[in-house]
C-alpha positions in Angstrom: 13.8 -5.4 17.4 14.8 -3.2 14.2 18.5 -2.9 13.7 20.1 0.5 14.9 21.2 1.3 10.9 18.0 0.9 9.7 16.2 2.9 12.4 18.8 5.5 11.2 17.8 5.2 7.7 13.7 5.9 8.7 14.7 9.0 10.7 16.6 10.3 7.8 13.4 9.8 5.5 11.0 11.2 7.6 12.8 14.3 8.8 13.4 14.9 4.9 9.7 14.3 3.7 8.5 16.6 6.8 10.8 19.4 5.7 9.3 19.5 2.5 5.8 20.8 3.6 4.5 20.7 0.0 5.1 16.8 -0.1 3.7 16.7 3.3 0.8 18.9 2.8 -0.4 16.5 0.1 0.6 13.4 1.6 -2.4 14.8 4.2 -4.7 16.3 1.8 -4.9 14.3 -1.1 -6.9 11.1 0.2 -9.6 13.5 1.9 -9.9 15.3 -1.4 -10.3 11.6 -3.3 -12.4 9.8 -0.9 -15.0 13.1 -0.9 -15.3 13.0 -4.6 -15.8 9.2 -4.6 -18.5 9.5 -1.8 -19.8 12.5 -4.3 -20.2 10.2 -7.1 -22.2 7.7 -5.3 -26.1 7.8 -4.7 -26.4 8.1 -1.0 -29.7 6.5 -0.9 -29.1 2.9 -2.2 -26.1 2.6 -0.1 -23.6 1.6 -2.4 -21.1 3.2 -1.2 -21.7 0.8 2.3 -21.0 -1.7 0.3 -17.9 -0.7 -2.2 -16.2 1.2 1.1 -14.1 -2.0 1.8 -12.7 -2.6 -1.5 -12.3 1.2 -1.8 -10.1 1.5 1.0 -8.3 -1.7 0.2 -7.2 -0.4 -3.3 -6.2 3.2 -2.4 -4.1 1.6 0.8 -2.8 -0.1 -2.4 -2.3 2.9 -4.4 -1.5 5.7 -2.2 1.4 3.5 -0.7 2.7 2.1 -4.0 2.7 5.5 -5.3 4.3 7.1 -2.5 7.1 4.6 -1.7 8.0 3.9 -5.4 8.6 7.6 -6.6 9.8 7.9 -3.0 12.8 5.3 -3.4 13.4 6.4 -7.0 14.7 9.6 -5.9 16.7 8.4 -3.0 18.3 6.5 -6.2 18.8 9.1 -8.5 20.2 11.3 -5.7 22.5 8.4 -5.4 21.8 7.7 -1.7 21.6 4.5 -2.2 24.5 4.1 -4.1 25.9 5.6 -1.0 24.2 3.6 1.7 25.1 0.2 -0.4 28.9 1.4 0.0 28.9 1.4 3.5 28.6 -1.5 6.1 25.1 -1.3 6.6 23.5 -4.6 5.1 20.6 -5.1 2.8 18.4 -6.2 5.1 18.8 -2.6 7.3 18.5 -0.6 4.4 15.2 -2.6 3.2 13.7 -2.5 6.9 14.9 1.6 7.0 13.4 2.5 4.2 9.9 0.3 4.6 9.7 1.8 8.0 10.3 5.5 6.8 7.9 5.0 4.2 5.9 3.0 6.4 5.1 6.5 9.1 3.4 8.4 6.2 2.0 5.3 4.2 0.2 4.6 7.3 -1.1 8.5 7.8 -2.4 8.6 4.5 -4.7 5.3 5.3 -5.6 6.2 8.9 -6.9 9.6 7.0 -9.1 7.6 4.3 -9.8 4.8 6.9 -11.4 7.7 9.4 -12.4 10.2 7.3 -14.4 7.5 5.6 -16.5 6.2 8.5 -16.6 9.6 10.7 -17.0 12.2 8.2 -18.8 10.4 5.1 -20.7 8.0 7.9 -19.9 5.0 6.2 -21.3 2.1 8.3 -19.4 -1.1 8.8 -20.3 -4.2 11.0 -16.8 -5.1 12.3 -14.3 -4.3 14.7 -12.8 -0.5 13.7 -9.1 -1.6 15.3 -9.5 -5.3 13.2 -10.0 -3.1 9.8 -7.3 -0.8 11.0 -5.0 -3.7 12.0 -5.9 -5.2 8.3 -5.3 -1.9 6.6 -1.8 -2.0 7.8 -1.0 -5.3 6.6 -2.3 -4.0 3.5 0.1 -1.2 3.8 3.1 -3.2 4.4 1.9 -5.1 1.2 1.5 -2.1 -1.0 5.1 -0.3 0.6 7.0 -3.8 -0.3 5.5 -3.7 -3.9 6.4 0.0 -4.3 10.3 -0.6 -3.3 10.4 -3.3 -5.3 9.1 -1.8 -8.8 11.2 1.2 -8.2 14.1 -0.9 -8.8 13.1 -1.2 -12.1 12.3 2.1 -13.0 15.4 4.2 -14.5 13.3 8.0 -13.8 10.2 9.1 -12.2 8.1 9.1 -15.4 8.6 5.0 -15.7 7.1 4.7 -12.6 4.7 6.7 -13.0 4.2 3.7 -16.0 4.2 1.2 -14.0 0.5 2.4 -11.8 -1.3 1.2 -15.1 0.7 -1.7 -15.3 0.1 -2.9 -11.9 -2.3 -1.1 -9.7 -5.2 -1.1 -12.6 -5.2 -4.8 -13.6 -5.5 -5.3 -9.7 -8.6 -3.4 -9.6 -10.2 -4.7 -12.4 -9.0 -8.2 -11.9 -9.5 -9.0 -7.9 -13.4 -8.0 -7.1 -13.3 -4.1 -6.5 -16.0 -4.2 -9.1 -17.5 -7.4 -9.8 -16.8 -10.4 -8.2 -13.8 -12.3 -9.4 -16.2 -15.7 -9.4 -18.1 -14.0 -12.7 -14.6 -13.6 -14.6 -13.2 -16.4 -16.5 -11.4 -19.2 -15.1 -8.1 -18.2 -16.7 -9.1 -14.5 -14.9 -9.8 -16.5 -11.4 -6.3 -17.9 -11.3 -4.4 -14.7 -12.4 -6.6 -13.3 -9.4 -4.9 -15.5 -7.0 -1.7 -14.4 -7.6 -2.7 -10.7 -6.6 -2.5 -9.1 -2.8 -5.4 -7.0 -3.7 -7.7 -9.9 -4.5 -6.9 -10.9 -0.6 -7.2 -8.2 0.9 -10.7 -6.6 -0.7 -11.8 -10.2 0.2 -10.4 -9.8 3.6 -11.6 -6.1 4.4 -15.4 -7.1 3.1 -16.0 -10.1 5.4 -14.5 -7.7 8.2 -17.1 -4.8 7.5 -19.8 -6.0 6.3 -20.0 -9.3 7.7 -18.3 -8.6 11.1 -15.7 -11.4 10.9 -12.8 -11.4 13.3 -8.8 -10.9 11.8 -8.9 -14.8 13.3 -12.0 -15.6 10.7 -10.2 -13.9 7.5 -6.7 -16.1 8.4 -6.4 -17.0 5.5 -6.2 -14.0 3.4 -3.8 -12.6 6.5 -2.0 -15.4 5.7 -1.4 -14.7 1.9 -0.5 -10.8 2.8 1.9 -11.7 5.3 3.4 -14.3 2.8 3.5 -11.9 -0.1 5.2 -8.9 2.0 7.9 -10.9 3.4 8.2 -12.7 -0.3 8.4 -9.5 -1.9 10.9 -8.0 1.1 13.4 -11.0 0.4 13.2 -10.7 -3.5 14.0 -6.5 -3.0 16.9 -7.1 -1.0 18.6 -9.5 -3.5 17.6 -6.7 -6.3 19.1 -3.7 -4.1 22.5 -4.2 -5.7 21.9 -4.1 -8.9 19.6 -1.1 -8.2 22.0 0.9 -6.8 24.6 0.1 -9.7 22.0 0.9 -12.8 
């Protein structure tokens, strides 16, 4: 059961992300507007975009939610929130668990939006389970919200973390089989793969779809995700303090 502080904490985020409507309206918007121009660019009649779907939703899950949390977290930072929040009783771990859970309630809009827009409006067709890809997406999510937090706390303004999406959403994509498969790359390529959450879950989200595996079948790459959020979660709440402080 999540601690009453940080429940606090995620009520405070989400009742000031839904009073800015601009923030909010995007938040909605934006992955309909990206996912129709990527289902633009693709010929409908080879169905390639059958195919790329699963590492497509993967990566944006990725991106939207690194994106989101990081500039997110930033500016409870630079308003000095944190500062704030670090001051008081409340421990590390509530204010880790507040924020990814704030985060988390838009985060996971965003993807149910891409995940259902894709397959209802743009008719992509998939071979699995819909609740197992959802259920994976989420995991994804948690991933992606983890990352975001913890990058943030190396980011001194919003512009440097705007730096850090080239630095490391786009070796992700190019590195863990959104566009060729990671077995053509080099070997030194294949082990820097490994060491990337994408890599597991494009892997994971493909043998769901279009090979109708079960979230038992893909334990593995659950495994890895789950290890990688919680890893990520411990190393950000021994990194809060000195955030708070620079």
């Amino acid at each position: 059961m999540m601690p009453s502080h940080a429940l606090t904490i995620a009520g405070r985020i989400f009742n000031q992300v839904v009073r800015d409507r601009r923030t909010f309206a995007l938040i909605m918007i934006v992955p309909i507007v990206v996912m129709t121009l990527i289902w633009l660019s693709f010929p409908k009649e080879m169905g390639m975009l059958d195919y790329i779907a699963p590492a497509l939703l993967a990566t944006l899950a990725i991106f939207f939610g690194f994106l989101l949390t990081g500039i997110s977290f930033l500016r409870e930072r630079s308003q000095g929130t944190l500062e704030r929040l670090m001051a008081s009783p409340v421990s590390r771990s509530d204010i880790v668990l507040g924020y990814l859970f704030g985060f988390f309630i838009f985060a996971l809009a965003q993807t149910a939006i891409i995940l259902f827009y894709t397959i209802y409006v743009l008719d992509v067709h998939y071979t699995g389970d819909l609740w197992q890809i959802f259920v994976f997406q989420i995991l994804v999510l948690i991933c992606a919200i983890n990352l975001g937090i913890f990058i943030s706390t190396f980011a001194r303004n919003e512009f440097q973390m705007v730096q850090f999406i080239p630095l490391i959403i786009l070796p992700q994509v190019f590195l863990c089989g959104v566009l060729w498969p990671v077995e053509q790359m080099s070997t030194a390529l294949q082990w820097v793969a490994k060491f990337l959450p994408l890599t597991y879950a494009v892997d994971g989200l493909r043998e769901i779809m279009l090979q109708g595996k079960s979230l038992i079948e893909v334990g593995f790459d659950l495994g890895i995700l789950v290890a990688f959020a919680v890893g990520i979660s411990l190393i950000t709440a021994f990194t809060l303090k000195r955030s708070a402080g620079s």
